[in-house]
C-alpha positions in Angstrom: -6.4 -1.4 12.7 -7.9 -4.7 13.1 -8.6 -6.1 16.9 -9.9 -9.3 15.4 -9.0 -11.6 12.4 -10.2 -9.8 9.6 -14.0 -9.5 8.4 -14.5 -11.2 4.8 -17.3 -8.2 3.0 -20.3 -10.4 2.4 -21.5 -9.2 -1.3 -18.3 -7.6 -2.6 -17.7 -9.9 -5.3 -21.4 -10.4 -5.8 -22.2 -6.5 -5.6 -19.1 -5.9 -8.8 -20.6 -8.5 -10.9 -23.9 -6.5 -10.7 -22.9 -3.0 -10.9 -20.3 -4.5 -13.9 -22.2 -7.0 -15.7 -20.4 -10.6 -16.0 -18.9 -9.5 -19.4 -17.3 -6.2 -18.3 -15.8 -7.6 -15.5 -13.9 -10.6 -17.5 -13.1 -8.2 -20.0 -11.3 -6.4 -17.4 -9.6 -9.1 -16.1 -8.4 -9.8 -19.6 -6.9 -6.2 -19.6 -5.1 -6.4 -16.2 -1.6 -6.6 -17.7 1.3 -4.6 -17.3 2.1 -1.6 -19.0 4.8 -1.6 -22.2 7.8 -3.0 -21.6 9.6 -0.8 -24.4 9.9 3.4 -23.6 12.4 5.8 -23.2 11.8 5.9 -18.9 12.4 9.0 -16.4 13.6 7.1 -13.2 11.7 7.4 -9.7 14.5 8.0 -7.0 14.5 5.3 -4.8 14.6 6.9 -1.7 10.7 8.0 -2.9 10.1 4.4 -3.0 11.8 3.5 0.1 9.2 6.2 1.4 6.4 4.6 0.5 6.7 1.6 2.6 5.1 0.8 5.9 3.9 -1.6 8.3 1.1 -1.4 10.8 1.9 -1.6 14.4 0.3 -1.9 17.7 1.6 0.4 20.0 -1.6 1.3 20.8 -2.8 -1.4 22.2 -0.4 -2.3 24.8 2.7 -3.5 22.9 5.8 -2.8 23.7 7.6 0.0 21.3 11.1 -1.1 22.4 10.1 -4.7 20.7 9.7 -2.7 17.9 13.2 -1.2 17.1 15.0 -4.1 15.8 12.4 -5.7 13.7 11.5 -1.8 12.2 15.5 -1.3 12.1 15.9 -4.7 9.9 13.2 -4.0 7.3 13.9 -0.9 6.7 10.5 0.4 6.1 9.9 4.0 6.8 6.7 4.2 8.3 4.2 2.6 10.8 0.4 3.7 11.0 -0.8 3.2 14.7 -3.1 5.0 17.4 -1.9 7.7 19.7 -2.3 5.8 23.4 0.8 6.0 23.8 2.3 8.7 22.0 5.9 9.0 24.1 6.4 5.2 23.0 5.7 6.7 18.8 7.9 9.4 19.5 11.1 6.6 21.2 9.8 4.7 17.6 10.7 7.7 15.8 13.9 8.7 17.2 15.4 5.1 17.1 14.5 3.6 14.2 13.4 6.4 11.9 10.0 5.6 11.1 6.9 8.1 11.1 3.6 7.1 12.1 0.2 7.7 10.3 -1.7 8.1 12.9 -5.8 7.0 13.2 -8.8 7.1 15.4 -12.2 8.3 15.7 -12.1 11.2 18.0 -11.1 14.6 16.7 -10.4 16.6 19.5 -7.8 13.5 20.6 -6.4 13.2 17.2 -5.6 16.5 17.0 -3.7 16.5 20.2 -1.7 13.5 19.5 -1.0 14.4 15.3 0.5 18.0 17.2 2.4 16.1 20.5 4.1 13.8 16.9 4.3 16.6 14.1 6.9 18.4 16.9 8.7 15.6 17.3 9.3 15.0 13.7 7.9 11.8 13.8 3.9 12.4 12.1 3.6 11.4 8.7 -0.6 11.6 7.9 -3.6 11.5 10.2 -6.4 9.1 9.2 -10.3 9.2 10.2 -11.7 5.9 11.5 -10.5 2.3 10.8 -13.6 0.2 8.9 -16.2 1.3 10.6 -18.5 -0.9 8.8 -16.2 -4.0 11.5 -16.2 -0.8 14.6 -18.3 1.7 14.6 -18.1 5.0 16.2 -19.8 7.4 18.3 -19.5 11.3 17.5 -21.1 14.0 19.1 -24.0 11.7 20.6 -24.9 9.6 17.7 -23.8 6.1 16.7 -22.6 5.5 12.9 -21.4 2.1 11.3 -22.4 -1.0 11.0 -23.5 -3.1 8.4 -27.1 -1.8 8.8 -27.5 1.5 10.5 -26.9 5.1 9.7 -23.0 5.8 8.5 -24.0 9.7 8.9 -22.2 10.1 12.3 -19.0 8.6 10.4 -19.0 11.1 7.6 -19.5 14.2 10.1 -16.5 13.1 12.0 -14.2 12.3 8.7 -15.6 16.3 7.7 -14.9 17.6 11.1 -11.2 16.3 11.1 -10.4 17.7 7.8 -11.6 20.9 8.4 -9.8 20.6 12.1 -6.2 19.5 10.6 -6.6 22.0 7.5 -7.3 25.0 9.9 -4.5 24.2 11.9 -1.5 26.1 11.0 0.8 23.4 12.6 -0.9 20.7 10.7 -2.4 21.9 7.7 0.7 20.6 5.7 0.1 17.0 6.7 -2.2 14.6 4.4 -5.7 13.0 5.7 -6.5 9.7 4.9 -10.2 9.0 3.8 -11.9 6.8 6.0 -11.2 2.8 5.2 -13.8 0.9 3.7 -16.1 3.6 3.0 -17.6 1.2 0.5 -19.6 0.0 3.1 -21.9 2.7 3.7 -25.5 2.5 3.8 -26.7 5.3 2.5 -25.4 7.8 -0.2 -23.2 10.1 2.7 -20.8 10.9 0.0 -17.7 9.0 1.5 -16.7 7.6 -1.5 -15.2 11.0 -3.0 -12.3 13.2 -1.5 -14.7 16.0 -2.2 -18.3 16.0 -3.0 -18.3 17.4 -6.5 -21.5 19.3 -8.1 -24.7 16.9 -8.5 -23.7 14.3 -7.0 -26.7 13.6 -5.1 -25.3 12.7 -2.0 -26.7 13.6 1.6 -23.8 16.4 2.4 -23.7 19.1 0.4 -21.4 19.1 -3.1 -18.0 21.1 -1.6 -17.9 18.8 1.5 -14.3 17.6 1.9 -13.3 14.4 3.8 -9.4 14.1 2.6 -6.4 14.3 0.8 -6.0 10.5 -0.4 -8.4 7.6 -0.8 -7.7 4.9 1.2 -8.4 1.0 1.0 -7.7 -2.2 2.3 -6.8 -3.7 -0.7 -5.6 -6.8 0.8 -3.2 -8.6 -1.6 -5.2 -12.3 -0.2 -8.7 -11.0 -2.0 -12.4 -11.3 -0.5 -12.0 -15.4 -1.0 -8.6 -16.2 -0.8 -6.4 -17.8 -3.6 -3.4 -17.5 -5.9 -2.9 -16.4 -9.0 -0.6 -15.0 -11.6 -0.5 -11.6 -11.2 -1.8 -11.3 -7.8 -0.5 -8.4 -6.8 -0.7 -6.6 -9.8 -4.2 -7.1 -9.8 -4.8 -6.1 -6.1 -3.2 -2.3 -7.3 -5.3 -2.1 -10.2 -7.1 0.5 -9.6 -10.2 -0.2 -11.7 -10.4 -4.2 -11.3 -13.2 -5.2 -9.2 -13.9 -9.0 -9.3 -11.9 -10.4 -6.3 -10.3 -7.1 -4.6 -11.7 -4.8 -2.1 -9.9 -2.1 -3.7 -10.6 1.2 -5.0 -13.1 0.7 -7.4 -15.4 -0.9 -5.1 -15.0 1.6 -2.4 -14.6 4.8 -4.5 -15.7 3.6 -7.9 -19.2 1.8 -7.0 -19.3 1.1 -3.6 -19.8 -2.4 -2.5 -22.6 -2.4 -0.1 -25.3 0.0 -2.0 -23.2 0.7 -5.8 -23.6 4.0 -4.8 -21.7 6.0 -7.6 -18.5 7.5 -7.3 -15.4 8.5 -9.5 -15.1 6.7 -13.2 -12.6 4.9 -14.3 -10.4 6.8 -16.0 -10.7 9.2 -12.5 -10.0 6.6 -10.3 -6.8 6.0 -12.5 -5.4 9.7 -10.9 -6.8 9.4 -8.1 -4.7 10.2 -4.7 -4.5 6.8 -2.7 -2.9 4.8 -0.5 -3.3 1.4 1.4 -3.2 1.8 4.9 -3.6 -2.8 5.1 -2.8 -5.6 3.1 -0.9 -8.3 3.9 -0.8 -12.5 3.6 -0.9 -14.9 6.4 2.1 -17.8 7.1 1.2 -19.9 9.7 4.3 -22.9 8.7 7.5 -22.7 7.4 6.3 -24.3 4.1 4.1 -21.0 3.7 6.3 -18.4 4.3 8.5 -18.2 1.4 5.4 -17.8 -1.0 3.7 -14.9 2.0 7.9 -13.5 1.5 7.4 -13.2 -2.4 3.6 -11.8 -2.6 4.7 -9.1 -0.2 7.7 -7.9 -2.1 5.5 -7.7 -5.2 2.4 -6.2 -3.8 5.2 -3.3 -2.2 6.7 -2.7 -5.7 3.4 -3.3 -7.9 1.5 -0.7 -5.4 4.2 1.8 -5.9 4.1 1.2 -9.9 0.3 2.0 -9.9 0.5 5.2 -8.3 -0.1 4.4 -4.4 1.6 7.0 -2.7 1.9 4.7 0.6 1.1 1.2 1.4 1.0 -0.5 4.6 1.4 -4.6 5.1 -0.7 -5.6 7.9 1.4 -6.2 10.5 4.8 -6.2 11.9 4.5 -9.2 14.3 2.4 -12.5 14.3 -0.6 -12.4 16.9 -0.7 -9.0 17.7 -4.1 -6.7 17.1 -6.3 -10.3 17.6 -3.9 -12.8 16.7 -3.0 -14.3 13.5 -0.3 -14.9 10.7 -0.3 -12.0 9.0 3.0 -10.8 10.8 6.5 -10.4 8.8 7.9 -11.6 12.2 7.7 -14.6 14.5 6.1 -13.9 17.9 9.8 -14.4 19.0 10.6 -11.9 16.3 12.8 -13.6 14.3 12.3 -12.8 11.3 10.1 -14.4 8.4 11.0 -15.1 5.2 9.1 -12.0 4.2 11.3 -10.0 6.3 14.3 -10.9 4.7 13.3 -10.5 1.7 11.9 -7.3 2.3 15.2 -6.3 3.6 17.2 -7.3 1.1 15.2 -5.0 -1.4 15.2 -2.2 0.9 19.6 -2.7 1.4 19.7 -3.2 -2.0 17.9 0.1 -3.1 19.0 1.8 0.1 18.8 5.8 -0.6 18.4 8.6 2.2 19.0 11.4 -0.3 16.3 12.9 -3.0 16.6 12.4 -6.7 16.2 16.2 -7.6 16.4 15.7 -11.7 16.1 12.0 -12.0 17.8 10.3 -15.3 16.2 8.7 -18.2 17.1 5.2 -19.9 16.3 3.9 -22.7 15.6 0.3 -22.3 12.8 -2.5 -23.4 12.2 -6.2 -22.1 11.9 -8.4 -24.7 9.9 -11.6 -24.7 8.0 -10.7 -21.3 4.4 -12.0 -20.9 2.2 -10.1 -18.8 3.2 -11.6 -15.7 6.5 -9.6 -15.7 6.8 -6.3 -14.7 9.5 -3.5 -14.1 10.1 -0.2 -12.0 13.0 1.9 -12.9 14.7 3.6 -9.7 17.5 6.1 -9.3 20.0 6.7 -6.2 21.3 10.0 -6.2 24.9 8.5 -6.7 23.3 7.9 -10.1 23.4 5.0 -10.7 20.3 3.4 -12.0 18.2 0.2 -10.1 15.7 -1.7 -12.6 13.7 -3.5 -10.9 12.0 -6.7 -12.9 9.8 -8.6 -11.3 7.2 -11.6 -12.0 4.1 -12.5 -10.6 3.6 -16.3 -12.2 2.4 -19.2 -10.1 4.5 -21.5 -11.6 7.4 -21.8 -14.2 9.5 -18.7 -15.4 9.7 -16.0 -18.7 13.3 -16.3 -20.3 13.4 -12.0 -21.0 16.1 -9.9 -22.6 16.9 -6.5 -20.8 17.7 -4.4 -23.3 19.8 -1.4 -21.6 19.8 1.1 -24.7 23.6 1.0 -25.3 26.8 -0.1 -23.5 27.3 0.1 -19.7 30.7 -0.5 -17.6 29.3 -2.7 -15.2 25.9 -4.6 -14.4 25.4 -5.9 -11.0 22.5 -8.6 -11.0 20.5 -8.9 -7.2 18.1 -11.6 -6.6 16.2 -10.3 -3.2 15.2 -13.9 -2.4 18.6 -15.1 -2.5 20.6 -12.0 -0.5 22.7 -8.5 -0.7 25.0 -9.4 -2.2 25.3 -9.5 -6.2 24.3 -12.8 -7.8 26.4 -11.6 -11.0 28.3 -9.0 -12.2 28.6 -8.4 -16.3 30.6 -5.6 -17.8 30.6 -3.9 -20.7 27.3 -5.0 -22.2 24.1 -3.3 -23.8 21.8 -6.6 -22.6 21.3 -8.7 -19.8 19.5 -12.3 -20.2 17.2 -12.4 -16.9 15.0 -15.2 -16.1 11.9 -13.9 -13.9 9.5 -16.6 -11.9 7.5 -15.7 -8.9 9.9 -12.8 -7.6 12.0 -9.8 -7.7 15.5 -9.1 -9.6 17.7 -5.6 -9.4 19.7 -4.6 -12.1 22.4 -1.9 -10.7 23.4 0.0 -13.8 26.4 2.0 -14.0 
């Protein structure tokens, strides 16, 4: 995680336009709507959703854990990812407000210590190679490795040694490794950009090497440059889109620095990944509501397209080299992200699997491809459809059409509360407008 404001990667943008061609990468742009909005839909439980959420933290680095309960407790977020200095503080983190930790570092022998001291506790969820090496690079077994211009060799022998470590161990074998992030900066053709080397590729390590079980980017919701767009978050999950994002085409598709090849498209689309940072910086008041609603929507459109975890970078404003990035004041009151957050996560709140989740049939009529849905399940049964819109301005007058008659319709707004902002019974269709932000539809 970052110790300084983060690094903007000089030539991303530039490096996709090449490797792409100008044509191929408006085309794709074109294409980055959302999937149909009319199917017969198995629901996702929603306490797999409420899994995938997490926040980075900075326990490592000298901050106080116990600061850390009541701002973790109120979001509602399962998971942190932090680094194992202080591993009794993870373990407090764990015990009183639930969360489990993806840990990271750059030393095996240490990271193997600290995953075991938390995977006894109960409180490990994933261990992760180095963070960015290309903005920190690492020293392993005598030999330097990161950096914009020197060997990354030293980095992909340590993310080989951890995987091997971790899958040898019989108490650890069981838990995911994350690949290292921003592997897309490498300088020459290690083979970091693949989960496994596969045959030919003509990379330095040998085809069969292994690194780890997910991909993992930095996909940062902001882009390289900034901006704000319709469909911003959608767009920052594609997996595929390249112009603007540093996301998992440019580090596992073409890499940025040297386009050294990796997995194609339709690959990357399957591909096991997750987001270990993203987030959006409110420095005023007049910022935060528009940091609160890009948040919510990158949580929900990352889980839509297939990232198993995603981490918003970070709990608290100027911590890990300052900043605005934080979902909390340094006073820790919370932002308007955190609310909002919080609301989705009361709303949806689930601690209980969905073994044989439902289906309904339902379409959205009249949505333009700004507005997108995720249909959830508690294990009470009753179903949560979540509609949301991505538009910068001005809103899409939809009709949910539910499939057939329901007893009762409760209709959330997350900006607005917990609380039901209507309730309709006996009706087959709900009229919904959808802006910039996030509706529930509770359907019993």
């Amino acid at each position: 995680m970052k110790r300084a404001r983060r690094h903007v990667k000089l030539g991303l943008l530039l490096g996709s336009l090449l490797v792409l061609g100008s044509a191929s990468v408006g085309q794709r742009l074109l294409r980055a709507g959302p999937v149909p909005h009319e199917a017969v839909s198995v629901a996702i439980g929603c306490d797999a959703f409420l899994s995938s959420l997490g926040v980075n933290t900075h326990v490592d680095q000298g901050y106080s854990p116990q600061s850390y309960i009541e701002p973790l407790r109120y979001l509602g977020v399962r998971n942190v990812r932090d680094s194992g200095r202080n591993l009794p503080g993870l373990v407090m983190l764990h015990a009183k407000a639930g969360v489990r930790v993806d840990l990271l570092g750059a030393d095996v022998v240490e990271l193997m210590g600290a995953a075991s001291t938390l995977a006894r506790a109960g409180a490990l969820l994933s261990i992760e190679g180095p963070n960015e090496p290309n903005n920190f690079p690492v020293t392993y077994k005598g030999r330097q490795g990161g950096g914009p211009t020197q060997s990354w060799a030293a980095v992909a022998q340590l993310q080989m040694d951890l995987y091997s470590a971790v899958k040898s161990d019989p108490e650890l074998r069981a838990y995911p490794v994350f690949q290292v992030s921003e592997g897309g900066a490498e300088t020459e053709n290690d083979g970091l950009q693949f989960l496994t080397i596969p045959a030919a590729a003509g990379t330095a390590l040998s085809d069969g090497t292994a690194f780890a079980d997910y991909a993992n980017v930095h996909n940062y919701v902001s882009g390289v440059h900034g901006g704000y767009g319709d469909n911003q978050a959608w767009q920052a999950a594609d997996p595929t889109l390249s112009a603007r994002w540093d996301g998992l085409y440019g580090n596992y598709g073409s890499t940025w620095r040297r386009h050294f090849r990796g997995y194609s498209n339709s690959q990357l689309e399957v591909l096991p990944r997750v987001t270990t940072e993203t987030g959006w910086d409110a420095a005023t008041p007049d910022e935060e509501r528009l940091q609160g609603v890009v948040l919510l929507n990158t949580y929900l459109a990352q889980f839509k397209r297939g990232w198993r975890y995603s981490f918003i970078y970070q709990l608290g404003d100027g911590e890990g080299g300052g900043g605005h990035q934080g979902l909390f004041h340094h006073d820790w009151t919370p932002k308007l992200a955190a609310t909002y957050i919080h609301n989705l996560t009361s709303i949806l709140a689930d601690d209980a699997s969905v073994a044989n989740p439902s289906k309904l049939e339902y379409s959205i009529a009249n949505a333009d491809d700004t507005v997108h849905d995720l249909l959830l399940q508690k294990s009470d049964g009753a179903f949560e459809l979540v509609v949301w819109g991505e538009r910068v301005s001005g809103d899409s007058d939809v009709v949910v059409n539910l499939g057939g008659t329901h007893a009762e319709i409760r209709i959330y707004d997350a900006t607005s509360g917990m609380a039901p902002v209507e309730t309709i019974t006996h009706t087959d269709s709900i009229p919904l407008k959808v802006g910039d932000h996030a509706m529930i539809i509770e359907i019993h």
